[in-house]
PyMOL commands that place a pseudoatom at each C-alpha (Angstrom):
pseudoatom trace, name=CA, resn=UNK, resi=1, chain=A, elem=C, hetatm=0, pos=[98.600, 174.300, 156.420]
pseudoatom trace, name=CA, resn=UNK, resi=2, chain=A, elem=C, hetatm=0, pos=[99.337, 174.234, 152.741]
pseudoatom trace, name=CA, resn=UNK, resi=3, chain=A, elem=C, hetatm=0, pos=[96.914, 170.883, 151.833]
pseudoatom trace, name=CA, resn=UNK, resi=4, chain=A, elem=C, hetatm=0, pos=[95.798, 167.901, 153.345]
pseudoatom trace, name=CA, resn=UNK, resi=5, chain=A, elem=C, hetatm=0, pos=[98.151, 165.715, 150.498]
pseudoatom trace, name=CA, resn=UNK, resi=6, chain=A, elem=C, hetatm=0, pos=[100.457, 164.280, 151.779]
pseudoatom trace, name=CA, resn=UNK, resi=7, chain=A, elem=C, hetatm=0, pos=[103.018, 161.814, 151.395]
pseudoatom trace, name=CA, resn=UNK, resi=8, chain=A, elem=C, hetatm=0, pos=[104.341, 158.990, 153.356]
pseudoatom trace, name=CA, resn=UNK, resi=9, chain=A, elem=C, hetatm=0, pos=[108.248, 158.095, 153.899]
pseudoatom trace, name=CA, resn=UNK, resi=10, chain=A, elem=C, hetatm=0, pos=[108.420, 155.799, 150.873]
pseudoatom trace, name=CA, resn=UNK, resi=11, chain=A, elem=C, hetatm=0, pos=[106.604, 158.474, 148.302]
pseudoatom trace, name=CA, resn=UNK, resi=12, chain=A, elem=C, hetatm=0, pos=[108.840, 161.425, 149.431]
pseudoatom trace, name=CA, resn=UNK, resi=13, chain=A, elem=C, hetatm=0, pos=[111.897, 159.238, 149.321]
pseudoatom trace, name=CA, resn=UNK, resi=14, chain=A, elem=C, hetatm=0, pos=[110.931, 157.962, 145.898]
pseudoatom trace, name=CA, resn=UNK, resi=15, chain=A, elem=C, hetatm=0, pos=[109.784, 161.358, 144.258]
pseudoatom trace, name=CA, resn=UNK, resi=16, chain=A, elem=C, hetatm=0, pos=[112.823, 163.180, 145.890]
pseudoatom trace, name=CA, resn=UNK, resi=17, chain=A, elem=C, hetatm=0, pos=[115.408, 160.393, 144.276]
pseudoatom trace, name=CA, resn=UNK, resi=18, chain=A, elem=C, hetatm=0, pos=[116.170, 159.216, 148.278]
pseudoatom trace, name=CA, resn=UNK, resi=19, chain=A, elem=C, hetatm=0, pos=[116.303, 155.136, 149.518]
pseudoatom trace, name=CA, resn=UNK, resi=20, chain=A, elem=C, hetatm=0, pos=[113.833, 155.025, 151.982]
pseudoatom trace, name=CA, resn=UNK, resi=21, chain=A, elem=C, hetatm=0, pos=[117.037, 154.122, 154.828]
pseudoatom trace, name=CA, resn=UNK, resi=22, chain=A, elem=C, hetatm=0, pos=[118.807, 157.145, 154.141]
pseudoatom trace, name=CA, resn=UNK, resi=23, chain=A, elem=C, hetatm=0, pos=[115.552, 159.247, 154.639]
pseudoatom trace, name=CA, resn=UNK, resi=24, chain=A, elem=C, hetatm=0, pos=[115.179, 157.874, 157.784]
pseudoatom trace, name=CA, resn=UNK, resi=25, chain=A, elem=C, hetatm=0, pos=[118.841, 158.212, 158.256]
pseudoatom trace, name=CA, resn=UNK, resi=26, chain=A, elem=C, hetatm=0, pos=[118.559, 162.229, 157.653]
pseudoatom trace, name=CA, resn=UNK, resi=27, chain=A, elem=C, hetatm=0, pos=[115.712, 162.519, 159.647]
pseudoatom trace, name=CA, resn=UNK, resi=28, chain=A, elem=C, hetatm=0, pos=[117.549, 160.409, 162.732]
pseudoatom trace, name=CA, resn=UNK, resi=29, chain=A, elem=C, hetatm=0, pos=[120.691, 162.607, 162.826]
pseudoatom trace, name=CA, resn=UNK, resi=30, chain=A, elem=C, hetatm=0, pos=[118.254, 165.587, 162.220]
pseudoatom trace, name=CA, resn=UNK, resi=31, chain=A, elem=C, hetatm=0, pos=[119.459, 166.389, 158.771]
pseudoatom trace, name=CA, resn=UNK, resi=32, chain=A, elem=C, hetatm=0, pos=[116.534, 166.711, 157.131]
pseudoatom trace, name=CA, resn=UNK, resi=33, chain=A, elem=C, hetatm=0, pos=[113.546, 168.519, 159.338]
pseudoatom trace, name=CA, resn=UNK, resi=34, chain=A, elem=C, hetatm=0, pos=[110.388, 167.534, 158.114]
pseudoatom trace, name=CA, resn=UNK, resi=35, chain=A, elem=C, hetatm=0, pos=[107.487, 170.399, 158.420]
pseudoatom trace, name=CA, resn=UNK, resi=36, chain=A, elem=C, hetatm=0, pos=[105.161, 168.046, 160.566]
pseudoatom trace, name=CA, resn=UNK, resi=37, chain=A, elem=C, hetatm=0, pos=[106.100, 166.471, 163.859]
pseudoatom trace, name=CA, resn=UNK, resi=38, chain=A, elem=C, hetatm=0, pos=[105.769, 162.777, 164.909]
pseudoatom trace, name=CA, resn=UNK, resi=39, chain=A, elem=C, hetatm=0, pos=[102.727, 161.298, 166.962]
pseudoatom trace, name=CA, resn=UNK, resi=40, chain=A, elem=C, hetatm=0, pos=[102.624, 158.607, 168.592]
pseudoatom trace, name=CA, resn=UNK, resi=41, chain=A, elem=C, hetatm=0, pos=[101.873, 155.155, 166.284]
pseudoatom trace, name=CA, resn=UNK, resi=42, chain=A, elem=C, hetatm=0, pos=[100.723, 157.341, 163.232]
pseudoatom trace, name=CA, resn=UNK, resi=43, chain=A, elem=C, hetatm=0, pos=[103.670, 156.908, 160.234]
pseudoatom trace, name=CA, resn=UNK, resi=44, chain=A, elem=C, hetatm=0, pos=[105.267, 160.524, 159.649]
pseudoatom trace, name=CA, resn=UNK, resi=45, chain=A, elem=C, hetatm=0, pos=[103.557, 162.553, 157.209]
pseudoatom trace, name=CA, resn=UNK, resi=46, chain=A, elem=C, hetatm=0, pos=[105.464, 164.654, 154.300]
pseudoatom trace, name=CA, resn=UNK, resi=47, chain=A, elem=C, hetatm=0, pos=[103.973, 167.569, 153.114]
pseudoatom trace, name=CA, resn=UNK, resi=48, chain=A, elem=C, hetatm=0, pos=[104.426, 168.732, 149.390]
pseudoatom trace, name=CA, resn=UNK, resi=49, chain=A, elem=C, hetatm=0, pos=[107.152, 171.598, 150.646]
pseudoatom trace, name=CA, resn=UNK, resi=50, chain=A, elem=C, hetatm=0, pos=[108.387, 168.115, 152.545]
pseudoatom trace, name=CA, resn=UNK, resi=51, chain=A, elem=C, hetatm=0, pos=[109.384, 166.709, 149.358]
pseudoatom trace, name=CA, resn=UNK, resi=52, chain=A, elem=C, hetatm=0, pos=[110.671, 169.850, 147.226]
pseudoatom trace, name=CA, resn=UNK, resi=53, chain=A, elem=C, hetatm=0, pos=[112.754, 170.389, 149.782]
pseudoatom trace, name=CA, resn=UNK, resi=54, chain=A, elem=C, hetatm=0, pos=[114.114, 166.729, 149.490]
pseudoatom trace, name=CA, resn=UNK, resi=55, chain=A, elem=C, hetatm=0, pos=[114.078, 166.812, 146.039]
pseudoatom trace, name=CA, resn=UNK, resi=56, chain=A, elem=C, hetatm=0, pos=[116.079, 169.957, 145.981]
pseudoatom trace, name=CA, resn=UNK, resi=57, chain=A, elem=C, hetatm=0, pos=[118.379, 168.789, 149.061]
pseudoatom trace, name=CA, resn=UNK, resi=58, chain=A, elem=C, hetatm=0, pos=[118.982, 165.497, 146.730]
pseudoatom trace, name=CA, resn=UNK, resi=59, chain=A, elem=C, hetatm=0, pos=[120.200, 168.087, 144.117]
pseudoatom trace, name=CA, resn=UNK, resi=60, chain=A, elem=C, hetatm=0, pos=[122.265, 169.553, 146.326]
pseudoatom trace, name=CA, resn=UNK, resi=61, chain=A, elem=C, hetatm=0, pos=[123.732, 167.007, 147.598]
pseudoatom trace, name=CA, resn=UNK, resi=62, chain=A, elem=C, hetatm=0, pos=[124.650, 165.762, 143.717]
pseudoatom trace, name=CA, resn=UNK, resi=63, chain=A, elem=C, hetatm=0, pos=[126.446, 168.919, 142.953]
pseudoatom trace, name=CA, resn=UNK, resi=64, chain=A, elem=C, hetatm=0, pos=[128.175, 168.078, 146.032]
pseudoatom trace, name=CA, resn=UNK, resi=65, chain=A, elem=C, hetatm=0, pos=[127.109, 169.582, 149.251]
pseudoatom trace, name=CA, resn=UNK, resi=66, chain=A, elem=C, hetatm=0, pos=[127.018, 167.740, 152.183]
pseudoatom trace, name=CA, resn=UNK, resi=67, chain=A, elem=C, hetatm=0, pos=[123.848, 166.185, 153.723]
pseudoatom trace, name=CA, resn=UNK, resi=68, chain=A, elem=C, hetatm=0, pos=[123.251, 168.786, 156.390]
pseudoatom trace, name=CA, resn=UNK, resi=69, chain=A, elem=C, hetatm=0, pos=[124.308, 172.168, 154.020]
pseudoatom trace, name=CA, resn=UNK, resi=70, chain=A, elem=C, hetatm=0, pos=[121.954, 170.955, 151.583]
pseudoatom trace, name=CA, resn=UNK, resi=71, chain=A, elem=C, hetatm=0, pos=[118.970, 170.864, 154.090]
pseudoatom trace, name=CA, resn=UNK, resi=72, chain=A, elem=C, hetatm=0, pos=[120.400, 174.314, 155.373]
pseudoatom trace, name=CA, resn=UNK, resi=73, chain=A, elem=C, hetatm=0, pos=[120.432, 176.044, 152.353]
pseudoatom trace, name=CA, resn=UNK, resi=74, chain=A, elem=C, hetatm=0, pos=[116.604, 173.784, 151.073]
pseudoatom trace, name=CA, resn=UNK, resi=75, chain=A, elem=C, hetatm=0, pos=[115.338, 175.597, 154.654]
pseudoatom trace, name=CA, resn=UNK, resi=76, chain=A, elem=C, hetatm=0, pos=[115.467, 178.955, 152.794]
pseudoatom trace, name=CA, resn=UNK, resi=77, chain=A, elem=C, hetatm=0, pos=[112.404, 177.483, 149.819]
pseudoatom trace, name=CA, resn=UNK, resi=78, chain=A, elem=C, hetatm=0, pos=[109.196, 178.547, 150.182]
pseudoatom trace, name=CA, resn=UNK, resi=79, chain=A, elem=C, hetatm=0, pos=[106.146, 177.700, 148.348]
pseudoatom trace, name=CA, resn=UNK, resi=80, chain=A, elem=C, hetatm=0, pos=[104.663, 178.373, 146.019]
pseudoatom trace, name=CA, resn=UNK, resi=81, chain=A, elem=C, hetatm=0, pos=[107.692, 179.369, 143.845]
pseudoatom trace, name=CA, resn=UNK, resi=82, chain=A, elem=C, hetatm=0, pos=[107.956, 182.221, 141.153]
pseudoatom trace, name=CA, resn=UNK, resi=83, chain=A, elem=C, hetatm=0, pos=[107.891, 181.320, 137.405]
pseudoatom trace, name=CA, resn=UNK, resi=84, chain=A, elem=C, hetatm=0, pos=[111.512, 183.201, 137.327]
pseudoatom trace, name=CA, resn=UNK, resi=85, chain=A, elem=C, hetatm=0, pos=[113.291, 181.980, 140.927]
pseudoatom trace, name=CA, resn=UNK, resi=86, chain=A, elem=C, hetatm=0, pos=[116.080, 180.272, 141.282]
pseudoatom trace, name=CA, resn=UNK, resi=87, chain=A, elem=C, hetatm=0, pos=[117.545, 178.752, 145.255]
pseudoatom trace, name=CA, resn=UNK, resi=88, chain=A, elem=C, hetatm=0, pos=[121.134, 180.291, 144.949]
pseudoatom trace, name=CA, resn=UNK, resi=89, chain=A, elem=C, hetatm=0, pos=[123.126, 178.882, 147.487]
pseudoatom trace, name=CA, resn=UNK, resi=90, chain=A, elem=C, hetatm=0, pos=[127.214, 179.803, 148.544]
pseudoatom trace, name=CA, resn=UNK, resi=91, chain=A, elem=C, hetatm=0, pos=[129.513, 177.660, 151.412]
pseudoatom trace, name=CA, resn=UNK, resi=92, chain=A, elem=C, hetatm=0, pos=[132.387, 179.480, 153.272]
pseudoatom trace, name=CA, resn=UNK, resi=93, chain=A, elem=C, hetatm=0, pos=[133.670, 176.262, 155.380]
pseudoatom trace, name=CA, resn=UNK, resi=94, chain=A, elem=C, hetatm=0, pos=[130.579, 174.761, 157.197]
pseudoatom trace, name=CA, resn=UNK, resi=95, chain=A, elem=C, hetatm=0, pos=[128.056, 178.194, 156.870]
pseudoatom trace, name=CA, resn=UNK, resi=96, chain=A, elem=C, hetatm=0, pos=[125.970, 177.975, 154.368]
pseudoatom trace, name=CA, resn=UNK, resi=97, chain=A, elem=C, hetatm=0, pos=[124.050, 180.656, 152.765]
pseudoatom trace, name=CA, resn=UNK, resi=98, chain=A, elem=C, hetatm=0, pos=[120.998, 180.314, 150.607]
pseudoatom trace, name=CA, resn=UNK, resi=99, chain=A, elem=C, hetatm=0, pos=[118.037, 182.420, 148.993]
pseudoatom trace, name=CA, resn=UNK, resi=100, chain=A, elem=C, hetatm=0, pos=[115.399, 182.261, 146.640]
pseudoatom trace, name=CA, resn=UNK, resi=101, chain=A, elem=C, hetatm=0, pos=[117.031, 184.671, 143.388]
pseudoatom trace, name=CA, resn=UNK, resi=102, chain=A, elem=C, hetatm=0, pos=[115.213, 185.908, 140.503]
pseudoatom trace, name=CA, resn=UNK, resi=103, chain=A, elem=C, hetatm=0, pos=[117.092, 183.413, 137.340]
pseudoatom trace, name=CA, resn=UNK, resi=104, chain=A, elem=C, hetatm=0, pos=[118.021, 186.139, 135.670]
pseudoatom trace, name=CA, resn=UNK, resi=105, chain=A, elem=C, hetatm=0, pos=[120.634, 186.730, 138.316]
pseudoatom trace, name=CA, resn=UNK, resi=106, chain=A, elem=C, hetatm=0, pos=[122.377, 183.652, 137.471]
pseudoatom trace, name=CA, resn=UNK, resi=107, chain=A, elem=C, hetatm=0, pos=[124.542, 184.572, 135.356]
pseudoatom trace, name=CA, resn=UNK, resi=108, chain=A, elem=C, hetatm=0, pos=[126.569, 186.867, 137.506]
pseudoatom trace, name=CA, resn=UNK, resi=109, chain=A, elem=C, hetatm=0, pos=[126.416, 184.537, 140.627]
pseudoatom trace, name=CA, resn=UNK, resi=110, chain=A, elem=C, hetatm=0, pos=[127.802, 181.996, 138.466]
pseudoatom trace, name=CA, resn=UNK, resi=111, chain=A, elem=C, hetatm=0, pos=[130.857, 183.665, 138.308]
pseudoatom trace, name=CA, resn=UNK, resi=112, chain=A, elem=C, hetatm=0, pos=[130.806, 183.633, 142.369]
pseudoatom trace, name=CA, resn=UNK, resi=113, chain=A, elem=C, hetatm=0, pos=[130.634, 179.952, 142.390]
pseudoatom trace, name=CA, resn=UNK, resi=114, chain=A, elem=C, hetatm=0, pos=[127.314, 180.095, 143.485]
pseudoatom trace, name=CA, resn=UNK, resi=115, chain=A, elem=C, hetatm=0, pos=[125.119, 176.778, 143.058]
pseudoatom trace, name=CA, resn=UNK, resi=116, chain=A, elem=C, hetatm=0, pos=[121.524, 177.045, 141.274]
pseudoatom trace, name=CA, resn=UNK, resi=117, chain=A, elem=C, hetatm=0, pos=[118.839, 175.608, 141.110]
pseudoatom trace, name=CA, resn=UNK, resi=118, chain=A, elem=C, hetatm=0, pos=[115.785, 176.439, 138.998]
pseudoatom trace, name=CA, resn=UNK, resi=119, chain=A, elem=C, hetatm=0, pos=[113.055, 175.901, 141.460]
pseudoatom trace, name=CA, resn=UNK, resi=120, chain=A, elem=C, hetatm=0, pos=[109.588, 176.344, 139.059]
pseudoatom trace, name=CA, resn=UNK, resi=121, chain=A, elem=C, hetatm=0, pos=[110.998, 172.694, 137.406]
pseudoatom trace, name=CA, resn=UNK, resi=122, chain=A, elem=C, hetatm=0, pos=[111.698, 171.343, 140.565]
pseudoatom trace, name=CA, resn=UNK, resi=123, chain=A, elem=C, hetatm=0, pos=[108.543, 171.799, 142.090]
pseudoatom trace, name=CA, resn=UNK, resi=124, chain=A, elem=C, hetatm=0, pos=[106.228, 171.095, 138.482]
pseudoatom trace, name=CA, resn=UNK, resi=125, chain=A, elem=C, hetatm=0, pos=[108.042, 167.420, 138.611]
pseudoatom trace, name=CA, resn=UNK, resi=126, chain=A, elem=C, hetatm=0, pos=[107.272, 167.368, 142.335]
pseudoatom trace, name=CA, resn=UNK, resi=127, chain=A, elem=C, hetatm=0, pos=[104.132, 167.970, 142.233]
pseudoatom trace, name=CA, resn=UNK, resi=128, chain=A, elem=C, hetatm=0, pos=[103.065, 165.977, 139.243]
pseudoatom trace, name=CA, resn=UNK, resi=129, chain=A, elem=C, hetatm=0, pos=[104.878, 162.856, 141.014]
pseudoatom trace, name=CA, resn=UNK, resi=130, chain=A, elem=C, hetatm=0, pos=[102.843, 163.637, 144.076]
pseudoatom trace, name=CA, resn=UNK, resi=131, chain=A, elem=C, hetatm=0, pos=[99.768, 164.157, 141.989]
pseudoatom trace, name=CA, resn=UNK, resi=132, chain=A, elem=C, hetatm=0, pos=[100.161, 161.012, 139.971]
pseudoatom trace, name=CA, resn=UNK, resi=133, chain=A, elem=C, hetatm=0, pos=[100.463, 158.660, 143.188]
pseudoatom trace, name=CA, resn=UNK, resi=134, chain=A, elem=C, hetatm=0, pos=[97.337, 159.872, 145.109]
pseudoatom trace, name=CA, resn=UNK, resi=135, chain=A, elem=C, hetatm=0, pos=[95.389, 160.503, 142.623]
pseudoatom trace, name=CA, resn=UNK, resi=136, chain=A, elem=C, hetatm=0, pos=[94.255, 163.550, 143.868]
pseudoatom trace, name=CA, resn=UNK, resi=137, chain=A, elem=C, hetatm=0, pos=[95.322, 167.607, 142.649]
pseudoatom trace, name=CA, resn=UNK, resi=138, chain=A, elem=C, hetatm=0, pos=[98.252, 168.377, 144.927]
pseudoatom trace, name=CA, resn=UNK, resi=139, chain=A, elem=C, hetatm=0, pos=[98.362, 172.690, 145.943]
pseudoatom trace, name=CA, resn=UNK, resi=140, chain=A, elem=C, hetatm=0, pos=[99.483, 174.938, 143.277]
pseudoatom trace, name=CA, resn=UNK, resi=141, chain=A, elem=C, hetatm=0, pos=[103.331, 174.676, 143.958]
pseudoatom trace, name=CA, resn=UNK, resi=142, chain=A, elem=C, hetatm=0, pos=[104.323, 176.821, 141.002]
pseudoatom trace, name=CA, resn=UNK, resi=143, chain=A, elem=C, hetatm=0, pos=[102.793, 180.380, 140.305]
pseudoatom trace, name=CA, resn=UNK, resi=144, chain=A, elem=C, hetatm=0, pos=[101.078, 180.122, 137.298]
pseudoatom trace, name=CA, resn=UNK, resi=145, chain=A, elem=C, hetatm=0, pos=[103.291, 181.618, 134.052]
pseudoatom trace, name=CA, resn=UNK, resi=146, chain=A, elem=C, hetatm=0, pos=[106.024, 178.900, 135.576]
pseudoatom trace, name=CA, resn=UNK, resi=147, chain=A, elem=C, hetatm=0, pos=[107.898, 177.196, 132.292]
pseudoatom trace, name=CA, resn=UNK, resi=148, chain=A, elem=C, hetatm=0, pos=[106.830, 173.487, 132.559]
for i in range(1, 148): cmd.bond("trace and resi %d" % i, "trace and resi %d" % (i + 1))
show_as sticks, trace
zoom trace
């Protein structure tokens, strides 16, 4: 378990740039698979990889991959991220393929029409959105030496 912060529905939606309905939406048609499982009467729980991975399926989804590609290819983050990484992610039809790159790689991919995006900022601006609501220090999400 990576910390006990965490975040409920309205937080992740709001740090991660979702409505609160079309969180629940993904979740519903299993678009979005949140790390901890329901229980019975307790509200679901997002962990801080929860909402970097919404944040960066948001992104995604901007640039203009569909709902479920962009939670395929936000399955392949991990935390915490390197100060140089970069989630490069390609589409032939409905496969989707996605890994964590070192940035300096970009440049080449680019001319693939692969989509980037630099994780270390994604997951500083997640974290101090998570940190700034609870009050409390969220897990280092970001290997130290990480731009801010």
């Amino acid at each position: 378990m990576q910390s006990a912060l965490v975040a409920n529905i309205k937080t992740a939606a709001e740090i991660a740039g979702f409505t609160r309905p079309r969180l629940a939406a993904a979740i519903h048609r299993r678009t979005f698979h949140p790390e901890r499982p329901t229980r019975a009467r307790v509200a679901r729980e997002f962990t801080p990889t929860d909402v970097v991975r919404l944040a960066a399926v948001n992104a995604l989804s901007r640039m203009g991959l569909p709902l479920a590609q962009a939670d395929q290819a936000a399955a392949a983050i991990t935390l915490p991220v390197k100060p140089d990484s970069a989630l490069a992610v390609t589409t032939a039809g409905a496969r989707v393929h996605a890994e964590v790159v070192s940035a300096g790689a970009l440049p080449l991919l680019a001319r693939k029409g692969v989509i980037a995006l630099d994780l270390p900022h994604l997951a500083a601006r997640v974290l101090a959105a998570l940190e700034a609501r609870s009050g409390r220090a969220a897990p280092a999400l970001v290997i130290p030496g990480a731009p801010e």
